[in-house]
DOPA-269681 format. One record per residue: y, z, x of N, C-alpha, C, CB in turn; chain; residue number from 1; residue in three letters. Coordinates in steps of 0.02 Angstrom, whole numbers. Atoms other than C-alpha are relative to their C-alpha. Glycine has a CB too. Layout:
+---------+--------+--------+----------+--------+---------+---------+--------+--------+----------+--------+---------+-------+-----+-----+
! n_north !   n_up ! n_east ! ca_north !  ca_up ! ca_east ! c_north !   c_up ! c_east ! cb_north !  cb_up ! cb_east ! chain !   n ! res !
+---------+--------+--------+----------+--------+---------+---------+--------+--------+----------+--------+---------+-------+-----+-----+
!       Y !      Z !      X !        Y !      Z !       X !       Y !      Z !      X !        Y !      Z !       X !     A ! NUM ! ALA !
...
+---------+--------+--------+----------+--------+---------+---------+--------+--------+----------+--------+---------+-------+-----+-----+
END
This chain:
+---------+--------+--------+----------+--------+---------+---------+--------+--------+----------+--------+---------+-------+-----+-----+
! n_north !   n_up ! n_east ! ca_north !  ca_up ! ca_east ! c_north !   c_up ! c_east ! cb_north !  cb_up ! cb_east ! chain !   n ! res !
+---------+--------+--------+----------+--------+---------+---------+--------+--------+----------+--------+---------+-------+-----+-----+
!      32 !    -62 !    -19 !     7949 !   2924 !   10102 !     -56 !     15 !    -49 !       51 !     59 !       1 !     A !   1 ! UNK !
!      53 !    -11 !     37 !     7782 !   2968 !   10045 !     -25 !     96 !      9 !      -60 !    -61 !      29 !     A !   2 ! UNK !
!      19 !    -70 !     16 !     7720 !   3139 !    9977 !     -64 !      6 !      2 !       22 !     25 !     -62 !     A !   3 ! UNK !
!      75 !     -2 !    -13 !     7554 !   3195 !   10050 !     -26 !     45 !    -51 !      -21 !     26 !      74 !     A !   4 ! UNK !
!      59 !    -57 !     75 !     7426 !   3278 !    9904 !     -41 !     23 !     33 !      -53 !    -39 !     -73 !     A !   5 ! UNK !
!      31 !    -33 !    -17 !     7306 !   3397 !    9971 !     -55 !    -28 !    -37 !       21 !     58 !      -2 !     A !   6 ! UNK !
!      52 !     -9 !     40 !     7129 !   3383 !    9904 !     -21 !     50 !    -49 !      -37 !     -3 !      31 !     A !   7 ! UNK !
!     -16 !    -70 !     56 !     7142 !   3542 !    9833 !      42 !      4 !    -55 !       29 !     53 !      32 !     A !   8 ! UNK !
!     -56 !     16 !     63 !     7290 !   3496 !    9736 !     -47 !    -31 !    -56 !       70 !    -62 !      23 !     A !   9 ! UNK !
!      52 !     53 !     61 !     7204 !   3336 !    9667 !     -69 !     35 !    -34 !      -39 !    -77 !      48 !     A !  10 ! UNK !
!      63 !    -48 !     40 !     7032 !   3450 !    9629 !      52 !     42 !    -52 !      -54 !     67 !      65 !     A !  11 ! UNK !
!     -28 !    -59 !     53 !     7161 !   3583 !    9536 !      39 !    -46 !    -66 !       68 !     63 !      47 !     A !  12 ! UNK !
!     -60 !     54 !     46 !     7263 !   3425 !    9446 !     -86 !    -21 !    -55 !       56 !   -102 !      72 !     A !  13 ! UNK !
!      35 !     18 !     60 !     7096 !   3381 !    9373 !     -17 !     42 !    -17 !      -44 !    -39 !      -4 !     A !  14 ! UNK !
!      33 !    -35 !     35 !     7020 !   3520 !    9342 !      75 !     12 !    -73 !      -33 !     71 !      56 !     A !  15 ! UNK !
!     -46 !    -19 !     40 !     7193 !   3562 !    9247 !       6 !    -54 !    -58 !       59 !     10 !      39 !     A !  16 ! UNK !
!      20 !     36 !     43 !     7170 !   3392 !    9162 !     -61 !    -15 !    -47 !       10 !    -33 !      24 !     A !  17 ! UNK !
!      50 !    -36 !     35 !     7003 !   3441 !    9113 !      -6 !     52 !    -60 !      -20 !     25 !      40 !     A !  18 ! UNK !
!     -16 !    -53 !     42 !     7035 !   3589 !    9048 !      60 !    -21 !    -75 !       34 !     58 !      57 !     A !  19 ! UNK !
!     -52 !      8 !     57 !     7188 !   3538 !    8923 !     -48 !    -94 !    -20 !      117 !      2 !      39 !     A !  20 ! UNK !
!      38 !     60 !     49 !     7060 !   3363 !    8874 !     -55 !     45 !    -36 !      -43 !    -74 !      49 !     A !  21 ! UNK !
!      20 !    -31 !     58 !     6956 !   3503 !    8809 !      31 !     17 !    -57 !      -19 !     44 !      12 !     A !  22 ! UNK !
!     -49 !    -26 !     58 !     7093 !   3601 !    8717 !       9 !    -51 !    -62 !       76 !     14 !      32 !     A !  23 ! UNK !
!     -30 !     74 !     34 !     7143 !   3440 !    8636 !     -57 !    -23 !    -44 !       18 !    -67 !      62 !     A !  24 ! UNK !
!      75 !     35 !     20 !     6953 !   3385 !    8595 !      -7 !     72 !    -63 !      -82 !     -6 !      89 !     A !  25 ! UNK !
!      -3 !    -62 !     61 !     6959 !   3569 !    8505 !      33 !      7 !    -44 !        9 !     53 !      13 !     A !  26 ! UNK !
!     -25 !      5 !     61 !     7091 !   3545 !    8413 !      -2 !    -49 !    -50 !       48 !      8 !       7 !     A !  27 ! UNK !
!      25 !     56 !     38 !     7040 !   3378 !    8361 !     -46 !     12 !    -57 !      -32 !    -42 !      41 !     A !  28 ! UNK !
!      53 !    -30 !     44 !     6893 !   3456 !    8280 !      36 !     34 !    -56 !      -47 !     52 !      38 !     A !  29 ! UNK !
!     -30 !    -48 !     66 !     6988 !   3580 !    8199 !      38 !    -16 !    -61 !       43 !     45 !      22 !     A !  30 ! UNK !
!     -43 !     16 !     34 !     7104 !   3472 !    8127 !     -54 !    -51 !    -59 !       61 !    -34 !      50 !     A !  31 ! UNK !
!      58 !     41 !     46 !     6961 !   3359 !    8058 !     -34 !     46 !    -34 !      -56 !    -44 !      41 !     A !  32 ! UNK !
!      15 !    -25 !     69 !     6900 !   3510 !    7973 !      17 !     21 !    -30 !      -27 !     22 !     -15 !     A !  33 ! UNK !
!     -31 !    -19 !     55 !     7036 !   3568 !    7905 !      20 !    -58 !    -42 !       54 !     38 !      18 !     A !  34 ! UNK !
!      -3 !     60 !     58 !     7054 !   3405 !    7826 !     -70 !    -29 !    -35 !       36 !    -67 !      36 !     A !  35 ! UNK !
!      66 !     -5 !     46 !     6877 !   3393 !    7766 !       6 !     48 !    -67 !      -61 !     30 !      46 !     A !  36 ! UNK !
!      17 !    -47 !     38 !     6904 !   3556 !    7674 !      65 !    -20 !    -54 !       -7 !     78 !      39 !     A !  37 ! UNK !
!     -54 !     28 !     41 !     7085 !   3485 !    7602 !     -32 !    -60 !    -59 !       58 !    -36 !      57 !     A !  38 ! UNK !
!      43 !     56 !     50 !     6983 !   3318 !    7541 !     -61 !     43 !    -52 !      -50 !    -64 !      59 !     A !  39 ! UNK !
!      30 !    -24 !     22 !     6860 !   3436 !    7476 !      49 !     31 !    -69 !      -33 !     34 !      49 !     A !  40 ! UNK !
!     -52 !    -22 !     33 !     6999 !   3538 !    7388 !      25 !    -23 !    -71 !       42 !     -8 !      39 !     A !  41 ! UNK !
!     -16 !     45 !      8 !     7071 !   3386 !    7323 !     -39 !    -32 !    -56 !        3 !    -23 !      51 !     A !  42 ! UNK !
!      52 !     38 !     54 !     6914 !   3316 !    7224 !     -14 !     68 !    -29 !      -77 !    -50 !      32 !     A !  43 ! UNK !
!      13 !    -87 !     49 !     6882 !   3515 !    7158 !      76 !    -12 !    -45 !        4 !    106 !      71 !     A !  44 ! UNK !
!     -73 !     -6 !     36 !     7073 !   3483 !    7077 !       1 !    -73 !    -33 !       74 !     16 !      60 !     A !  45 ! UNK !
!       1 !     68 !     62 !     7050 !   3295 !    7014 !     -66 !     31 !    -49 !      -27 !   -101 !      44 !     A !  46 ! UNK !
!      40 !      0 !     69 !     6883 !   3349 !    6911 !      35 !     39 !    -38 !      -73 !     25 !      -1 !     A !  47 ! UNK !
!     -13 !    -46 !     52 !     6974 !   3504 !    6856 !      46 !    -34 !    -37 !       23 !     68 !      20 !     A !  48 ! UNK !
!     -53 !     33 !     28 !     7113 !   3397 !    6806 !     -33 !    -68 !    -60 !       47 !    -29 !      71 !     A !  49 ! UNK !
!      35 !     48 !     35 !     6991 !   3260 !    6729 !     -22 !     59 !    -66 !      -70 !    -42 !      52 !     A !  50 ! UNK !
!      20 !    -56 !     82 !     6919 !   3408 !    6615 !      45 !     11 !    -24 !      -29 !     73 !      -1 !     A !  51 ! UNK !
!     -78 !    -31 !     17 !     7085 !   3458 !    6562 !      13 !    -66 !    -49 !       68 !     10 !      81 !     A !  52 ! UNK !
!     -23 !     70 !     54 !     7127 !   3265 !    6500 !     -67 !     -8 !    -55 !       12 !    -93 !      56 !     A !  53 ! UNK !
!      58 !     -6 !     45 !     6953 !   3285 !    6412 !       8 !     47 !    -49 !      -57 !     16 !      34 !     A !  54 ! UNK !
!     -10 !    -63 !     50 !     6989 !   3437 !    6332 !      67 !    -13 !    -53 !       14 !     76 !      51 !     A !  55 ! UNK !
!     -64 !    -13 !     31 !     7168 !   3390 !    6295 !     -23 !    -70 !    -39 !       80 !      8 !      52 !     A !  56 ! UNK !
!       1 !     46 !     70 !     7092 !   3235 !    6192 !     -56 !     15 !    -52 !      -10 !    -80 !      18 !     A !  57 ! UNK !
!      18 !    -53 !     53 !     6983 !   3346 !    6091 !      46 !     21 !    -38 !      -26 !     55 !      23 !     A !  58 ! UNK !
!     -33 !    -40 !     28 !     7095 !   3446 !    6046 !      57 !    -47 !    -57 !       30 !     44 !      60 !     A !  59 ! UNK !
!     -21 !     35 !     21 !     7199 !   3303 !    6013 !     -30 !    -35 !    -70 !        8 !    -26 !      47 !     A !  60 ! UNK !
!      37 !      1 !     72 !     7069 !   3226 !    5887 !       3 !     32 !    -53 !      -49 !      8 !       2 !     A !  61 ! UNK !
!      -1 !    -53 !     29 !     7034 !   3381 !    5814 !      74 !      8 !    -53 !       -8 !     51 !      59 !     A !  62 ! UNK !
!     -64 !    -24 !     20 !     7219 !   3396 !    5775 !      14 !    -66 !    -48 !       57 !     18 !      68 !     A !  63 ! UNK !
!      -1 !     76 !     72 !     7225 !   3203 !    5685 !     -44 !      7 !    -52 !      -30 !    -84 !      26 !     A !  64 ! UNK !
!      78 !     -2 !     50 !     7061 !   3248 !    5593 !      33 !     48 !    -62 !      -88 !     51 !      48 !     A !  65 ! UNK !
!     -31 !    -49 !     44 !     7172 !   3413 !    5518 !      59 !    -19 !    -41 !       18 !     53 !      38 !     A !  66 ! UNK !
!     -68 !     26 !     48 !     7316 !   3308 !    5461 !     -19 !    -50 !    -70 !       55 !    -54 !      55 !     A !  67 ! UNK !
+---------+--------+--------+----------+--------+---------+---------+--------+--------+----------+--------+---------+-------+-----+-----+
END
């Protein structure tokens, strides 16, 4: 037994597949820039962390130089 599809159906099945390959294409984006701004994040927290091991071997020196 076969199930007849209207044309109308099939027009509303794509448009409905249309519609949610946008959604999808939008969140794609979104997700790619919330992970741009994470990688961004990310390298703002390794330099601060690179200054920090800079500072902490100053200080370090500093502190052999006083003994």
């Amino acid at each position: 037994m076969t199930d007849h599809v209207s044309l109308s159906d099939l027009l509303d099945r794509a448009d409905q597949a249309t519609d949610a390959s946008a959604l999808l294409r939008d969140e794609a984006r979104m997700l790619i820039a919330i992970t741009r701004g994470l990688l961004d994040e990310r390298r703002a927290l390794v330099l601060g962390l690179d200054q920090i091991a800079g500072q902490t071997r100053i200080v370090m020196q500093y502190a052999a130089l006083a003994r």
